[in-house]
C-alpha positions in Angstrom: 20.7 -13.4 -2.7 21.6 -17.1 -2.7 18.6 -18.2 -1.5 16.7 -16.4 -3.6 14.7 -17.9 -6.5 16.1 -16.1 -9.6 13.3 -15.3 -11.7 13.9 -14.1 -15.6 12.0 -11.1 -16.6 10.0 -10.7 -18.3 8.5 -13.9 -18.8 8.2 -15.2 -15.1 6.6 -11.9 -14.2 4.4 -12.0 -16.7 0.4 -12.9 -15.4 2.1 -14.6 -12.2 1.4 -14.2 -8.5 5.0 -14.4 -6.9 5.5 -14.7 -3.4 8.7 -13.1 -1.9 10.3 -10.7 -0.1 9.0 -7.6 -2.5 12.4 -5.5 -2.3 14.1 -8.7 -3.2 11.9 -9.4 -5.9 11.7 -6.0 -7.4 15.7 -5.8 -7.7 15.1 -8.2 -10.0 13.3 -6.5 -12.2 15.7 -4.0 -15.3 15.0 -0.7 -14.9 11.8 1.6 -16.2 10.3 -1.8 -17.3 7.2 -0.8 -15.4 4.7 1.5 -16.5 2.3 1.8 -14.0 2.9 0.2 -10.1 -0.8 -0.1 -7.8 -0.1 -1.1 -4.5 -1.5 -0.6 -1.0 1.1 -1.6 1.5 0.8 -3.9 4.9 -0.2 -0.8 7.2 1.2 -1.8 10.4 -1.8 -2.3 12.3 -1.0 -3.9 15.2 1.7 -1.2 15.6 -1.1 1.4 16.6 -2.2 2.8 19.9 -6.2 2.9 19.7 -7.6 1.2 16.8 -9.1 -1.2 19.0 -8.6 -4.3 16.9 -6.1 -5.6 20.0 -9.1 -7.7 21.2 -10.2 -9.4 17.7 -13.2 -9.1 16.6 -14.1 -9.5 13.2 -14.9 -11.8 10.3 -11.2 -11.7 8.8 -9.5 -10.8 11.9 -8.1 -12.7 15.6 -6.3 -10.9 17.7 -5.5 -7.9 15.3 -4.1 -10.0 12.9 -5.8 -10.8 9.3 -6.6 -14.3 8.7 -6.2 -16.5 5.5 -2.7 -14.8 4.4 -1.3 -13.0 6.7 -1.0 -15.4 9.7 2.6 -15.5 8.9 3.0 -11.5 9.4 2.9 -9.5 12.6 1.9 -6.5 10.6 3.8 -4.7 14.1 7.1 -3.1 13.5 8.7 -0.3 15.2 7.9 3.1 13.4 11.3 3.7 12.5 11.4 0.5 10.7 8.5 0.1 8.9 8.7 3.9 7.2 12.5 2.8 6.9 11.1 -0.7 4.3 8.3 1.7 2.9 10.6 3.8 1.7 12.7 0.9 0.5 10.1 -0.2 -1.3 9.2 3.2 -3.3 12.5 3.8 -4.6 12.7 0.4 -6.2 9.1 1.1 -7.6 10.6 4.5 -8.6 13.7 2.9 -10.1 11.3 0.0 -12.2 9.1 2.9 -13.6 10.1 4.6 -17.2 10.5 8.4 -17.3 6.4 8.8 -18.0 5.5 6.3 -15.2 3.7 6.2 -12.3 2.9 4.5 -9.0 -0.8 4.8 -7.0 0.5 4.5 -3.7 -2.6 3.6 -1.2 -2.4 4.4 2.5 -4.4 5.0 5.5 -3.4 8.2 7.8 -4.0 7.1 11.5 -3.7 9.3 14.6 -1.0 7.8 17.0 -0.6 9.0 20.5 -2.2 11.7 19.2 0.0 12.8 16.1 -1.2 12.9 12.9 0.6 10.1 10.7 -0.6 11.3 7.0 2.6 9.2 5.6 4.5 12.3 5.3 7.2 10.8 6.8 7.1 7.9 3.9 6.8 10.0 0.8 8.8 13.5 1.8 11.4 13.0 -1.0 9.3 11.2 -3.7 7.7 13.0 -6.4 4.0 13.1 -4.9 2.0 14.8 -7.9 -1.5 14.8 -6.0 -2.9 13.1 -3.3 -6.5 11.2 -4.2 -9.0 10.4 -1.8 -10.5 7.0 -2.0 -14.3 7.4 -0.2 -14.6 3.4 0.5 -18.7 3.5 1.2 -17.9 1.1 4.0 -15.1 0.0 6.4 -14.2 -1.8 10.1 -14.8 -0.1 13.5 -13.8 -2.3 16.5 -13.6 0.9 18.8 -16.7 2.9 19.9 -14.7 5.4 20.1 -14.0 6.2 17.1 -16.1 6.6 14.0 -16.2 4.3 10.8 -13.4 4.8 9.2 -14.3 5.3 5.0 -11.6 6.7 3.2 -7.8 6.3 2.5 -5.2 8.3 0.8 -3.7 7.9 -2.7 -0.8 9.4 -3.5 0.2 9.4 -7.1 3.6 9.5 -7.6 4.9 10.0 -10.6 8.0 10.8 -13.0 9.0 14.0 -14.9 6.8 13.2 -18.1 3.9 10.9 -16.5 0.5 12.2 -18.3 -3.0 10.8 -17.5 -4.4 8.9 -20.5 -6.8 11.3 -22.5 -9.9 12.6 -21.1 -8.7 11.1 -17.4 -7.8 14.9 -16.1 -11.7 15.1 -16.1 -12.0 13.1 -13.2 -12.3 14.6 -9.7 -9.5 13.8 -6.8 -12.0 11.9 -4.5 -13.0 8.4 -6.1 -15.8 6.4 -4.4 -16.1 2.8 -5.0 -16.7 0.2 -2.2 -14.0 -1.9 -1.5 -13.6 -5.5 -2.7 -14.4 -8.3 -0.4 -15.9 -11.2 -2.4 -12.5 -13.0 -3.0 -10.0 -15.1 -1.1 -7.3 -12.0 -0.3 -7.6 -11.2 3.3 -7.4 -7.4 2.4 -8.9 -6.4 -1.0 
C-alpha cells in the first residue's frame, strides 16, 4: 500500500468521487462506518459468449467496450477471477456495514455457453435477504437473437438487525424505473 494515497476518514470520504482500486480503498475505511452500500459492479461483458456486443455498435460502446470511462478497463476477466474480486469486494462492504446495515447489490444474470449465471456463485455465503427485481422499461440488444434485455437483479444483503425504514415493507420486490442516461457516467 505504498503507493497508495492514504485518505483520512471520514472527512476525505465525505461528498467525494474517489478513484482507486475499490478493495484498496474500502480497507481504508473503520469498520461498520457504513450504513447503507448501492453498487452495481463492472459486469464482465466482454467476458461473455453471445451478447453480441463483440462487433460494437452502439452510442456508448466500440468494440464491446464502454466509452467515456471505461476505456481504461477490459471489463474481460476469466470467470474464476472476476467472481474471485466480486467476492473480494462484498466482504469488505460487509466488514464497513454496522450490525443493522445493508448493501443493494445490482447484477445482471446472463446465460453463458448455455448455463445459467444468476451470480450464485458470487453471493453463496453472504447473507442474501431477498432478491429484487429491477424492470428497467428499456435496455441494449446488439444480437437479433436475443430479446431486449429489461431487468436486472438486486440482491439485498444485509446484517442480523438490518430493518427497512418504516412503511418501506409495503413495497413490492419488482421496482420499475427507467434507467438513467442523461449524465456523463458511461453506465448509469
Amino acid at each position: 500500500m505504498s503507493s497508495l494515497n492514504i485518505l483520512k476518514y471520514p472527512q476525505d470520504f465525505l461528498n467525494q468521487i474517489i478513484c482507486g482500486d475499490t478493495i484498496d480503498i474500502m480497507k481504508q475505511i473503520p469498520d461498520e462506518s457504513v450504513d447503507l452500500i448501492v453498487t452495481s459492479p463492472p459486469y464482465n461483458l466482454k467476458n461473455s459468449t453471445g451478447n453480441g456486443m463483440k462487433d460494437g455498435r452502439g452510442g456508448k460502446w466500440s468494440n464491446a467496450a464502454l466509452l467515456d470511462g471505461y476505456s481504461h478497463y477490459d471489463d474481460n476477466m476469466p470467470h474464476d477471477k472476476y467472481v474471485e474480486w466480486q467476492r473480494n469486494c462484498l466482504s469488505e462492504m460487509l466488514r464497513i456495514i454496522p450490525n443493522d446495515g445493508a448493501i443493494f447489490y445490482n447484477h445482471k444474470w446472463r446465460v453463458q455457453g448455455g448455463l445459467l449465471q444468476d451470480r450464485h456463485d458470487i453471493v453463496d455465503g453472504f447473507p442474501v435477504r431477498q432478491i429484487i427485481i429491477w424492470r428497467r422499461k428499456g435496455g441494449i440488444n446488439f444480437n437479433p437473437g436475443y430479446f431486449l434485455p429489461t431487468y436486472e437483479v438486486i440482491y439485498l444483503i444485509v446484517k442480523p438487525n438490518f430493518k427497512l425504514a418504516k412503511k418501506a415493507n409495503s413495497h413490492g420486490d419488482i421496482w420499475e424505473f427507467t434507467q438513467e442516461n442523461k449524465n456523463g457516467h458511461p453506465a448509469p
